[in-house]
LOZAFI-767261 format. One record per residue: residue number from 0; residue in three letters; x, y, z of N, C-alpha, C, O in turn. Coordinates in Angstrom, 2 decimals, padded with zeros to 5 digits. Example, Ala and Ser with C-alpha at 12.3 -4.5 7.8 and 13.67 -1.06 7.14 Angstrom:
// residues 2
0_ALA_013.19_-005.69_007.80_012.30_-004.50_007.80_013.20_-003.30_007.80_014.24_-003.32_008.46
1_SER_012.85_-002.25_007.08_013.67_-001.06_007.14_012.90_000.03_007.87_013.41_001.14_008.04
This chain:
// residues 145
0_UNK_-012.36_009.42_027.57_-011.40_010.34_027.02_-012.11_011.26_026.03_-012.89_010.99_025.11
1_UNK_-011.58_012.52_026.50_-012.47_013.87_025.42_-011.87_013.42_024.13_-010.79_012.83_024.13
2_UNK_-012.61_013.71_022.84_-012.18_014.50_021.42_-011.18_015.57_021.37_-011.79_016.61_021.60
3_UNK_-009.80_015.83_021.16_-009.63_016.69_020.85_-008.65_016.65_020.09_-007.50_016.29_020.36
4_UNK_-009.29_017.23_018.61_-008.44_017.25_017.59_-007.21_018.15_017.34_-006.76_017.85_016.23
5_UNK_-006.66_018.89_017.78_-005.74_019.60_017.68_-004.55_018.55_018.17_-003.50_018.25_017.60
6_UNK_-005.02_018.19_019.23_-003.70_017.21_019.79_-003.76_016.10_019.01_-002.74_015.45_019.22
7_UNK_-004.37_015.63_018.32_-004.59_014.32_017.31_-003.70_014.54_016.06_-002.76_013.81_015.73
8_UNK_-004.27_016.03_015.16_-003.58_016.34_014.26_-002.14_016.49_014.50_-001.40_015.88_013.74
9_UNK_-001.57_017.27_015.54_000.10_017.89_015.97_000.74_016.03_015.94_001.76_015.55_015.45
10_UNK_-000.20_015.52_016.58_000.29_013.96_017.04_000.33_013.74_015.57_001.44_014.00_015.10
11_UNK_-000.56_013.33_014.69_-000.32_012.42_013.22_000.72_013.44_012.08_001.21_013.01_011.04
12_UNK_000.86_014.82_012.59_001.86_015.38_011.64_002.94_015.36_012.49_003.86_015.45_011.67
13_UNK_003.48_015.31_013.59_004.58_014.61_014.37_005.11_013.51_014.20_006.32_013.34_014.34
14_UNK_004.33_012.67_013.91_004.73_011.38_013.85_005.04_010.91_012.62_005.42_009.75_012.45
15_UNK_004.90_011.77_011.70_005.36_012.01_009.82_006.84_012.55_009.73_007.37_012.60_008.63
16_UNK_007.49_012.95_010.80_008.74_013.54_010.32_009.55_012.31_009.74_009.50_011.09_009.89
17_UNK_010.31_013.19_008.99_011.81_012.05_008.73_010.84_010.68_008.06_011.19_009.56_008.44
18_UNK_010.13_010.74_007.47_008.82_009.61_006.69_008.52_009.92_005.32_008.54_011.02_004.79
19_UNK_008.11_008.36_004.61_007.41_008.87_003.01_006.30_010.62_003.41_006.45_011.70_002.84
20_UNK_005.37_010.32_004.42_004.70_011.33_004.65_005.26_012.62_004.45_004.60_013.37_003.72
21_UNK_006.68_013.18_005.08_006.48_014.09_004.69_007.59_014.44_003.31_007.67_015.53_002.75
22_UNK_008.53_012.96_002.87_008.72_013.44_001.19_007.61_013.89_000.19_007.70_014.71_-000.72
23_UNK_006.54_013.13_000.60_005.25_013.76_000.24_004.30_014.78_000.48_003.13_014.75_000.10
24_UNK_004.77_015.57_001.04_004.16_016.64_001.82_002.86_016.65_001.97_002.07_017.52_001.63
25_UNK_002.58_015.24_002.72_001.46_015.15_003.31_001.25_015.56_004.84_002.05_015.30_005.74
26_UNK_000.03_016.25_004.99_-000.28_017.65_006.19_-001.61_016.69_006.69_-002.62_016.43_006.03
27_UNK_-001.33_016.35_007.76_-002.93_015.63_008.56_-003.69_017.29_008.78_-003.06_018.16_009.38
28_UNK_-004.92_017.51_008.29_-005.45_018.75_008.32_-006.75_018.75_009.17_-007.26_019.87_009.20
29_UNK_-007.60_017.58_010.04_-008.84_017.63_010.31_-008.85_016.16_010.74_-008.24_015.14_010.41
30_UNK_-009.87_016.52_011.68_-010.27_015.11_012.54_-011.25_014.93_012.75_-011.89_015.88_012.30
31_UNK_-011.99_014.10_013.28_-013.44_013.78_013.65_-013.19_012.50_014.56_-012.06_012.03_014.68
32_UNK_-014.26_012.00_015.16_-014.40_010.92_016.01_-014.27_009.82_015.56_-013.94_008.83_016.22
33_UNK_-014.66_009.89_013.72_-014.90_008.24_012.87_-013.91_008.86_011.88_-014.01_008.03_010.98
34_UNK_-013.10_009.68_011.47_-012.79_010.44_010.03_-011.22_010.60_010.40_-010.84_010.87_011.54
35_UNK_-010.55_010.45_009.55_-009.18_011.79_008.98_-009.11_012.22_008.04_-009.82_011.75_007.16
36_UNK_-008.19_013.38_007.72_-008.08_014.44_006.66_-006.92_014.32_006.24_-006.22_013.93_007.18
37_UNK_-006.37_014.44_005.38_-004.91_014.80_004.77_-004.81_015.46_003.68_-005.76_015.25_002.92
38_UNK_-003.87_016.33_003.20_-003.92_016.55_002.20_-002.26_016.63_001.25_-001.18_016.62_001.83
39_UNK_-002.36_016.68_000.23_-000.76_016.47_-000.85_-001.08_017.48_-001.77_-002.13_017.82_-002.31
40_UNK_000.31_017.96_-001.82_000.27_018.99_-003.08_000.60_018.21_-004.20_001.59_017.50_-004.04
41_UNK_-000.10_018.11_-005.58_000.25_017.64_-006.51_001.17_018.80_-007.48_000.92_019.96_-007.81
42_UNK_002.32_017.94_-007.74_003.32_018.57_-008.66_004.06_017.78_-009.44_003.64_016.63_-009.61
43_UNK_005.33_018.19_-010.12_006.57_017.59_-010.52_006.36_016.42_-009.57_005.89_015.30_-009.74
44_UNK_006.86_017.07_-008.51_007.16_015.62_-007.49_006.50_014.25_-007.14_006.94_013.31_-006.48
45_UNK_005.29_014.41_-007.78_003.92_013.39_-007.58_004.20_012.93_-008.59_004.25_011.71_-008.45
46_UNK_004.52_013.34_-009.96_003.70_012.98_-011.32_004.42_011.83_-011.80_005.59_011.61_-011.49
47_UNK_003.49_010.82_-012.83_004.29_010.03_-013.36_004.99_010.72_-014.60_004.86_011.95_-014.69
48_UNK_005.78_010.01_-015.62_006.30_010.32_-016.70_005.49_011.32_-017.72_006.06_012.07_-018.52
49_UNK_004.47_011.24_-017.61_003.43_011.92_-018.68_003.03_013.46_-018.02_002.54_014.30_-018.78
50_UNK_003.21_013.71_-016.93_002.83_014.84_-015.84_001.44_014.86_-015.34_000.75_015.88_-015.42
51_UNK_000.94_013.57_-014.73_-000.11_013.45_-014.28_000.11_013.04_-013.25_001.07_012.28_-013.22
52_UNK_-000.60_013.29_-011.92_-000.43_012.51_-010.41_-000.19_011.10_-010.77_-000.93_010.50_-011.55
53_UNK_001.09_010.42_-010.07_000.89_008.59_-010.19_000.34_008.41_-009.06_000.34_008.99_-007.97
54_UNK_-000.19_007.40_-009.55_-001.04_006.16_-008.82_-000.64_005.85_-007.51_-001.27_005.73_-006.46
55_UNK_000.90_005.70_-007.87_001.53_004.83_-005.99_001.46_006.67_-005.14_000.99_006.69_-004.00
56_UNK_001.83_007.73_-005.62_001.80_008.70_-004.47_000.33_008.88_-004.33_000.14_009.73_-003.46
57_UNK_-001.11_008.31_-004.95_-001.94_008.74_-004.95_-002.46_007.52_-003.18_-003.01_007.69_-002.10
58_UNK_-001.78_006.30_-004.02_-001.81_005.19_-002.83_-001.21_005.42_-001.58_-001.60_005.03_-000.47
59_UNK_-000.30_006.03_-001.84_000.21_006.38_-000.38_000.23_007.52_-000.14_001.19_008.03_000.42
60_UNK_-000.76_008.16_-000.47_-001.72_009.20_000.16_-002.95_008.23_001.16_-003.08_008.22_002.38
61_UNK_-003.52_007.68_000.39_-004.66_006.87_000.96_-004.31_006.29_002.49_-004.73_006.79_003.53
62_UNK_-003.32_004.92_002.33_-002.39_004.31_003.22_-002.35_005.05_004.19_-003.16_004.76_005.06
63_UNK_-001.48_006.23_004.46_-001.09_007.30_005.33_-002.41_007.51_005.95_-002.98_006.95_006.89
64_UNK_-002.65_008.25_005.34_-003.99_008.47_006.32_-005.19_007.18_006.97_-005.90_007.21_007.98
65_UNK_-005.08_006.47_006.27_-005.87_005.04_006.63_-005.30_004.49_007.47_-005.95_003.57_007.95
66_UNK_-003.85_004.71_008.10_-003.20_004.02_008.82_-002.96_004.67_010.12_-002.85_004.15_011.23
67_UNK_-002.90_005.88_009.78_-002.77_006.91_010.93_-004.30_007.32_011.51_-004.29_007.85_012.62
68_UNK_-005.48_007.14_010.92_-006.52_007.18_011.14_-007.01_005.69_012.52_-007.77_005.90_013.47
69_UNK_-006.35_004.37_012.22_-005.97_003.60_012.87_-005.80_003.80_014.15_-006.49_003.68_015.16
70_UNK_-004.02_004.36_013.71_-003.76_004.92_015.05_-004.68_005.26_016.39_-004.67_004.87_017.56
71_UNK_-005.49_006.16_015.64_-006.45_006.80_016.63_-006.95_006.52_017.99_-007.01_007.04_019.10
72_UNK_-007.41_004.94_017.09_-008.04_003.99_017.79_-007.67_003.08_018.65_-008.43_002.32_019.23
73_UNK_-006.36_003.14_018.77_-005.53_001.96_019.44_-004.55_002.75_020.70_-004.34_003.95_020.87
74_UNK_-004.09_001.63_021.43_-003.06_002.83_022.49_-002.03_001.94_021.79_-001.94_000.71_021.77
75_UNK_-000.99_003.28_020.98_000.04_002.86_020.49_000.86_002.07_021.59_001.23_000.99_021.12
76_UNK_001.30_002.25_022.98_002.37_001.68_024.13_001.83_-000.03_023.60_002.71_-000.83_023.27
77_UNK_000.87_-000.32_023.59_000.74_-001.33_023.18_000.04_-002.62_021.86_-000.25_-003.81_021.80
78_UNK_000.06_-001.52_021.10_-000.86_-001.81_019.79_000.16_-001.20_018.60_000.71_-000.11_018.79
79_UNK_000.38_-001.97_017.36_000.71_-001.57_016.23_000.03_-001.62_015.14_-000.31_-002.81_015.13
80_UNK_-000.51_-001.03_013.99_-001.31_-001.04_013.20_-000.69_-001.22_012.00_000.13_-000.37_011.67
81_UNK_-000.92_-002.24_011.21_-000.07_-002.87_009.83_-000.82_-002.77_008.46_-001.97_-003.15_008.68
82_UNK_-000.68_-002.44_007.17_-001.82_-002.31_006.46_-001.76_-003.49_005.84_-000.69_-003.72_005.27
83_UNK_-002.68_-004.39_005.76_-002.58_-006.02_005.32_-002.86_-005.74_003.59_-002.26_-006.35_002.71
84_UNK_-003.91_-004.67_003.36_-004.28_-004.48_001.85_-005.30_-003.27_001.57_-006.22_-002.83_002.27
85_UNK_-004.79_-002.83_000.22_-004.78_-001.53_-000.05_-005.81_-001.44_-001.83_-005.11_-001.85_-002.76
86_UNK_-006.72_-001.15_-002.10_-006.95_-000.86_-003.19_-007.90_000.30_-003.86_-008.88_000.74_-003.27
87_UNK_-007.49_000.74_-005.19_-007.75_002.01_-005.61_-008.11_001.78_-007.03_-007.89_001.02_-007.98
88_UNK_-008.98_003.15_-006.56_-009.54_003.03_-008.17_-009.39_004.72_-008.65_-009.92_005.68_-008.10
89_UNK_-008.27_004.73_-010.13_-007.96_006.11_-010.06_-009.28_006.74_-011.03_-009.57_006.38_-012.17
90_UNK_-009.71_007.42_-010.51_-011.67_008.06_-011.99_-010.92_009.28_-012.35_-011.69_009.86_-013.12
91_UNK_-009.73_010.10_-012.22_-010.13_011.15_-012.75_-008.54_011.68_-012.39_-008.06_011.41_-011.28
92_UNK_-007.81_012.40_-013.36_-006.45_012.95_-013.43_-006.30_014.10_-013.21_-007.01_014.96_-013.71
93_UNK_-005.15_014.39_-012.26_-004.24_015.78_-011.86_-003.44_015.91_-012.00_-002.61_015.03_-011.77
94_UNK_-003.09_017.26_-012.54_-001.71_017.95_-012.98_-001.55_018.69_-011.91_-000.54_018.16_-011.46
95_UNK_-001.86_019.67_-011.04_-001.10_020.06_-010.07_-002.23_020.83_-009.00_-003.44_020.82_-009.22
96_UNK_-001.79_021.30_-008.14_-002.84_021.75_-006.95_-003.09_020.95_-005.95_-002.21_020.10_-005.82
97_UNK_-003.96_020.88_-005.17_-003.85_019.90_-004.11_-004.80_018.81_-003.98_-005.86_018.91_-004.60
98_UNK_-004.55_017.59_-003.12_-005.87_016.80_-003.23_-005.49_016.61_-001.89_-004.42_016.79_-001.31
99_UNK_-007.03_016.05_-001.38_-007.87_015.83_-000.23_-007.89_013.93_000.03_-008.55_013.05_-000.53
100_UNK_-007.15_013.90_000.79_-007.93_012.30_001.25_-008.89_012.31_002.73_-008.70_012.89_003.80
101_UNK_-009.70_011.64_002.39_-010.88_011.57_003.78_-010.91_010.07_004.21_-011.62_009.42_003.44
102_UNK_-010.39_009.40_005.15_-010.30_008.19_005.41_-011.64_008.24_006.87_-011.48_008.71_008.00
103_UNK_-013.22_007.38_006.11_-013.88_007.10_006.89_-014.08_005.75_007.00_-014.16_004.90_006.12
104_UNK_-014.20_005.59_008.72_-014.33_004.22_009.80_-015.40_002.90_008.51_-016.61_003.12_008.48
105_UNK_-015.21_002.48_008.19_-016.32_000.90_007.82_-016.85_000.19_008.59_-018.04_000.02_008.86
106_UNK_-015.60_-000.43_009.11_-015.47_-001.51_010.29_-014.46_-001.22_011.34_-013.34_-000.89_010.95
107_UNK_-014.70_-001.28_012.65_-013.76_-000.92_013.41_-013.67_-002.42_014.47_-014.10_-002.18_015.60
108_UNK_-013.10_-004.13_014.26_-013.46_-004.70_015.02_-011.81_-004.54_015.69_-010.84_-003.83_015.40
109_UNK_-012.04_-005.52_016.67_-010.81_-005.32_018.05_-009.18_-005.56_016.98_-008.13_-005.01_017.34
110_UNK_-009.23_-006.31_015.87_-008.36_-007.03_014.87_-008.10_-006.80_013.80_-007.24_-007.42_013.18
111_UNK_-008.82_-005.79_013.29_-009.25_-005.59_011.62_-010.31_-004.16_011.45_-011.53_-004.06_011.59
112_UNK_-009.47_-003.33_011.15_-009.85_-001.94_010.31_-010.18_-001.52_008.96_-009.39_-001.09_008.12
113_UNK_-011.49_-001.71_008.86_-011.44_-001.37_007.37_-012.12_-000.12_006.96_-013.32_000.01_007.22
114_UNK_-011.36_000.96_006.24_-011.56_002.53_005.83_-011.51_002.51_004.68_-010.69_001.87_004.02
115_UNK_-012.61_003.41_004.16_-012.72_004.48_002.92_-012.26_005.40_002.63_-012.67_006.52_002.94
116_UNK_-011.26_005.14_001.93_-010.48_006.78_001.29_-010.76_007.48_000.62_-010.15_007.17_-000.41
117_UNK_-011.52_008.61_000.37_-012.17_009.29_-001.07_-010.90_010.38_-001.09_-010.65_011.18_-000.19
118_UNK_-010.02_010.18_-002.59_-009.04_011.61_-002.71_-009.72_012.54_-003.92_-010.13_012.26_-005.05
119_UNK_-009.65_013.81_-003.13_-010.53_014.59_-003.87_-009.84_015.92_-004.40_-008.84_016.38_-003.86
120_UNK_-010.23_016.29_-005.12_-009.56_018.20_-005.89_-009.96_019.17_-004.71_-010.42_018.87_-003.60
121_UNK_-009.72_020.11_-005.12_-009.97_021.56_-004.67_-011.63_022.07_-004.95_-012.40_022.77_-004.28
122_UNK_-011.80_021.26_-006.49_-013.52_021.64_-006.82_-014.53_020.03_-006.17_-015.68_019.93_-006.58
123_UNK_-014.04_019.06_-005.33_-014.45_017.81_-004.98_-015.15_017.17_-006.02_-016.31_016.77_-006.13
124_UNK_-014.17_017.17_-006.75_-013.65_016.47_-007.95_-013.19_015.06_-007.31_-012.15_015.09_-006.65
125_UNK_-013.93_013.67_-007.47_-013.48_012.81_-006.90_-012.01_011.95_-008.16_-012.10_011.42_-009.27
126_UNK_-011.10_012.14_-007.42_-009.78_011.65_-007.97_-009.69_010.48_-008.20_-009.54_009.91_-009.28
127_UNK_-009.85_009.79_-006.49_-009.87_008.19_-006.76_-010.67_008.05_-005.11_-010.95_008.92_-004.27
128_UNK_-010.88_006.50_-005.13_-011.68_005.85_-004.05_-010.97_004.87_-004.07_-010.67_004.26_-005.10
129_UNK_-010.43_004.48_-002.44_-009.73_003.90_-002.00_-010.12_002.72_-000.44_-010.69_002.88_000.64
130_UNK_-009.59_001.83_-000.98_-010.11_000.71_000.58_-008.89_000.06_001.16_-008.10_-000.72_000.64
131_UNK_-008.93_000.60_002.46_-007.60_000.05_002.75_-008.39_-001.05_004.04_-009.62_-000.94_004.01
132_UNK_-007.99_-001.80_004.85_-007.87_-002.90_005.54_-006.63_-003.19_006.68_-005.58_-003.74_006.35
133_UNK_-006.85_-002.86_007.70_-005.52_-002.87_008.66_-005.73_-003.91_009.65_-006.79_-004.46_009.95
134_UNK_-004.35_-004.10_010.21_-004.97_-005.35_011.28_-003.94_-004.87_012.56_-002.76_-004.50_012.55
135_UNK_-005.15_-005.10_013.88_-004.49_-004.24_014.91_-003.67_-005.20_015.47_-004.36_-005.96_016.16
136_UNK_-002.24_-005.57_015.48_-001.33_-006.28_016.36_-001.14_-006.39_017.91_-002.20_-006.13_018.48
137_UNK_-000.24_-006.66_018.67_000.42_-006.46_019.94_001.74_-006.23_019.84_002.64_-006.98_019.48
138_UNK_001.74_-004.95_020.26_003.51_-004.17_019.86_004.16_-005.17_020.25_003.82_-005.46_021.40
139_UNK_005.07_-005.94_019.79_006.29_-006.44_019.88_007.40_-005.76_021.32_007.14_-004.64_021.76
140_UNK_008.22_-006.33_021.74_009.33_-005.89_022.97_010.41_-005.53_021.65_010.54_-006.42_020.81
141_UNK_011.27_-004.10_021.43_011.76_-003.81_021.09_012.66_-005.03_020.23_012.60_-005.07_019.00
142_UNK_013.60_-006.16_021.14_014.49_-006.63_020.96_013.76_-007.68_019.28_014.33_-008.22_018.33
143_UNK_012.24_-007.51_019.69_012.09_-008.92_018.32_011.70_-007.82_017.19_010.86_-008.07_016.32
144_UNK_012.09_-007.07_017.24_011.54_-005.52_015.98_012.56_-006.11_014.89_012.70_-005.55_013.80
């Protein structure tokens, strides 16, 4: 099967409707063979109490894309991708503009996905670094959902 990212991206921002993804106006922006892209506008809507990006929209920035990056790799008709564990380290604070998450491949075994999230500024300004960990299932028959 060819690379082709255009149908990858339409697919991972399709599959965001009516989702935290897009209360978050997170945009899958770029693909690669081992990589995804996303990006969030930081605002009001991100910030914690103090007006700085929080932590959990910074995390589920990461997630999203670490999970949908997943995706990639699996044939959804019969594979579901679950995030077992998620952790972050925030280095550096935003008040508004946009940030960058880059979720690259670690480990890719038949059971267990583990990606690097780097969320970054506009000047690649590293925000935070992120490790998420997924584990590839067997889709379930509707009725045991």
């Amino acid at each position: 099967m060819s690379f082709d990212k255009e149908k990858i991206l339409n697919y991972c921002n399709k599959i965001s409707e009516n989702t935290l993804m897009r209360t978050l106006n997170i945009t899958y922006t770029d693909a690669g063979e081992n990589f995804l892209v996303a990006t969030m506008p930081v605002n009001s809507s991100v910030h914690q109490p103090v007006g700085i990006l929080h932590g959990g929209a910074t995390v589920a920035l990461a997630e999203s894309v670490g999970s949908a990056a997943s995706m990639l790799f699996v044939n959804p008709e019969v594979s579901d991708v679950r995030g077992i564990e998620i952790s972050a380290n925030h280095l550096k604070s935003k008040r508004n503009g946009i940030v960058t998450a880059t979720a690259k491949i670690v480990h890719k075994g038949r059971s267990i996905h583990l990606w690097e999230i780097r969320i970054v500024d506009e000047n690649n300004n590293l925000i935070s670094l992120c490790k998420l960990t997924n584990m590839i299932l067997p889709k379930r028959k509707s009725e045991d959902k």
